[in-house]
Structure formats: structure tokens, C-alpha cells
N, C-alpha and C positions, 0 to 999 in steps of 0.2 A: 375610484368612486364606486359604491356599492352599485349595483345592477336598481333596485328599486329609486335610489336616487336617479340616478342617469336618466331614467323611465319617466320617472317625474317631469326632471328639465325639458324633455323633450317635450311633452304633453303642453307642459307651458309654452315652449318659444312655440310650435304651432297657435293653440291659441291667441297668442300675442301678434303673431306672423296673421292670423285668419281677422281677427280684430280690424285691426289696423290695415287688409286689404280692405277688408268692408267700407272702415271708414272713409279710406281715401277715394275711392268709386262715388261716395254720397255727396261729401263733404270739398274732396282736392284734393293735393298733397297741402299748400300752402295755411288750407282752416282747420287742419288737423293737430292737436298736441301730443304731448307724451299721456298730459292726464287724461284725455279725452280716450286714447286705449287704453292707457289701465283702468281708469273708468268701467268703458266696455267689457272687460273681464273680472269686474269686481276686486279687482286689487289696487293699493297702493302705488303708486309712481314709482316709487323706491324698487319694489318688484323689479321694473322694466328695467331700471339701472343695471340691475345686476346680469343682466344679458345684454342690452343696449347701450350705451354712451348716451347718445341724442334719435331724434328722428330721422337725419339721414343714415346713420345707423340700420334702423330699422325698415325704412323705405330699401335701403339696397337689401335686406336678408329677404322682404315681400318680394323684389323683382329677380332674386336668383331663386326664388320656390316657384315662381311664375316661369321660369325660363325648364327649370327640372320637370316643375310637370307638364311643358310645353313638349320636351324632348322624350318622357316618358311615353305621352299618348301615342306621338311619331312613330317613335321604334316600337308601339307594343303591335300599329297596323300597318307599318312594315313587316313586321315579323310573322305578321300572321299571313302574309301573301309567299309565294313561293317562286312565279318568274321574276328576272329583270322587270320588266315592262311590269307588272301586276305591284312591283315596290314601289318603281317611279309614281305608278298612281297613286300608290295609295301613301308614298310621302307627300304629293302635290294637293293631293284634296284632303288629307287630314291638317295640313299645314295651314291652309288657304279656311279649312271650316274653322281653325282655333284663332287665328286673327280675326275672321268674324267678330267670335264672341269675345275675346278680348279687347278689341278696338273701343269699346264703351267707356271698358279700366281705364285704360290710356289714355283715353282722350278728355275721362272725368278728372286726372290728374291735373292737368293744364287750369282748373278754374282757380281762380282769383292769382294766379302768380302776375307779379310786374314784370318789368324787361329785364332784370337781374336773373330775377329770382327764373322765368322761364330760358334766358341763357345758359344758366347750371345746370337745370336739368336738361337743354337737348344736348348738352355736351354729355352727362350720364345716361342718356338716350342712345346716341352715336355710342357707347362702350357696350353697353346692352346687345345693340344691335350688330358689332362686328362679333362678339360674343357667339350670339345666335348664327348668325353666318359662318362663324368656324364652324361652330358643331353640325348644323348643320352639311355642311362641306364633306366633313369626314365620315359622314352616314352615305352619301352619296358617293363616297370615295369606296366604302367598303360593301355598294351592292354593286359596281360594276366589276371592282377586284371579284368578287362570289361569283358574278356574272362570267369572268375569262374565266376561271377557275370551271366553272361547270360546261362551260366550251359554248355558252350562250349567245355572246356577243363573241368580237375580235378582240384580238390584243390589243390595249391603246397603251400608246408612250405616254409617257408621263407627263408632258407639255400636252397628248391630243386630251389627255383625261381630264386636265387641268380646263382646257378650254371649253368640254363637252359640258361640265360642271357648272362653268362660270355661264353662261347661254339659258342652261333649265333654271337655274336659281333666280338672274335677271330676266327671266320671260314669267315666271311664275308671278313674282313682286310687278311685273308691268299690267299682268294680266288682275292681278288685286285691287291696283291701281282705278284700272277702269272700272271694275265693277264698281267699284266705293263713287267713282265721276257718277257713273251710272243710277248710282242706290237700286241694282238689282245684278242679284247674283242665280238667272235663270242659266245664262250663258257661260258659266265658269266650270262644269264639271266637263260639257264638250268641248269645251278649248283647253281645258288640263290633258282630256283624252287625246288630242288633236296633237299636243304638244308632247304629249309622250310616244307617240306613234312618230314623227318627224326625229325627234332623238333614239330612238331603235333604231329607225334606216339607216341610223350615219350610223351608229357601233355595229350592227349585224356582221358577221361574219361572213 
């Protein structure tokens, strides 16, 4: 395929991918059509076909650009920190700021479905979501590896790593939790700190 073509398709399926995030945030997943985004982009239905099948279709390619740029933000202020400890935080508070605003998306998705139709998707919600937890996982897996490598932390085995892992990711999600019980998020960057200070004790060398 010519390079200027390829260029194209792309340009489009964003587009169509940005469309149809809009739309479902306003509207739901459920009040949304196919014609109501090509609508939205001033094209024909037929367009979307030739990328899309149907709207689940397209609902999954909106929730794996939502997950990519979830992971991008991650690793880009991960990357930008340089201790252990200065990653964990800033994988926990950039993590904990994009659910924030994401939480809206999601939760605008839910209007008008019936009990069918919201069984579907918290079953494609739960696949989303171990999704995100792998990768998750493996980001975490590869600043403590960096971390023994640079003699920061201890050696951990592979079972203590695994454990150390599974503790920050379920304290983080518990501490999301409550803010959201709460509707205030004054208390979440000193309990991110708090919780990353308690997990360096245990790996410290």
C-alpha cells in the first residue's frame, strides 16, 4: 500500500476512533449508531464499513486507543523520574489522575443499556481491565528489575516480586476506591506517598 494511502487510513480510523469516543461519552454506548459517527465525520456509513464490521467493532478499537494512551501517559512520567521510589510515584499518581478523568467516559457508557445489554459489556469490561493489569504489572515488574540492577533496592525472587507487585496495584485501586466513596480526592497524593514509602521499606537493601 502506497505510503500516502496508509496515511490516509489512518487519519481516518482516528477520526472515526475520536467520533465515536465523543459520541459514546454524550450519548452511551447503547444510543449511539454506526450513522450517527459517520454522521459525525461527514462521511457515508459505508466508509466506516470498510474499517469496522459493526459498532462493537468499533467500541473495542475506541477502548484499546483509550488503554494505549493510558499506558503512554504512564511510561512517558515514569520515564521521566529516575529513582525506584520517584517511578512508583509517579506510576501511582499518574495512574490514579487518568481514572479520574476517565471515569466520566465510562461511566457515560452505562446510560440506557438493559440487563443484557450491560452484562455484555461488564464482561468486555472485566477483559479490558485484566488487560490493563497485565500491562500494567509488567511496567512494575521492569522498575524494580532496573531498581536491583542499579543496586537500589534488594534482590527479590520472583514469588517476593510477584507479591510486592500484587499489594501496590491492589492498594492503589482500594485507595481510588475511597476517594470516589469520598467525592474527594484532597487525600490521594499523601496516601500514594505513604504507600510508596511502606513498599521501599520492604525491597530496601
Amino acid at each position: 500500500m502506497p505510503a500516502n494511502s496508509a496515511q490516509k487510513e489512518d487519519i481516518m480510523q482516528q477520526q472515526i476512533l475520536q467520533a465515536a469516543q465523543q459520541l459514546f461519552q454524550k450519548h452511551g454506548y447503547q444510543k449511539v449508531s454506526m450513522d450517527d459517527v459517520a454522521k459525525a465525520i461527514g462521511k457515508g456509513r459505508s466508509s466506516l464499513y470498510y474499517y469496522y464490521k459493526n459498532k462493537d467493532e468499533v467500541f473495542d478499537a475506541v477502548m484499546t486507543a483509550e488503554i494505549n494512551e493510558i499506558f503512554t501517559e504512564i511510561n512517558r512520567m515514569v520515564g521521566q523520574a529516575t529513582t525506584v521510589e520517584q517511578q512508583l510515584r509517579a506510576f501511582g499518581i499518574t495512574k490514579t489522575k487518568i481514572s479520574r478523568k476517565r471515569k466520566a467516559f465510562f461511566d457515560a457508557l452505562e446510560t440506557g443499556m438493559n440487563a443484557d445489554e450491560m452484562s455484555q459489556y461488564v464482561q468486555k469490561k472485566q477483559v479490558i481491565q485484566k488487560k490493563i493489569r497485565k500491562e500494567e504489572a509488567m511496567l512494575l515488574h521492569h522498575i524494580l528489575d532496573q531498581g536491583t540492577q542499579n543496586g537500589e533496592i534488594a534482590v527479590l525472587d520472583p514469588k517476593t516480586q510477584e507479591t510486592i507487585i500484587y499489594v501496590f496495584m491492589s492498594s492503589l485501586r482500594g485507595l481510588k476506591r475511597e476517594m470516589y466513596l469520598e467525592n474527594s480526592y484532597a487525600r490521594m497524593e499523601p496516601a500514594i506517598d505513604m504507600l510508596v514509602r511502606m513498599t521501599i521499606l520492604t525491597i530496601k537493601d
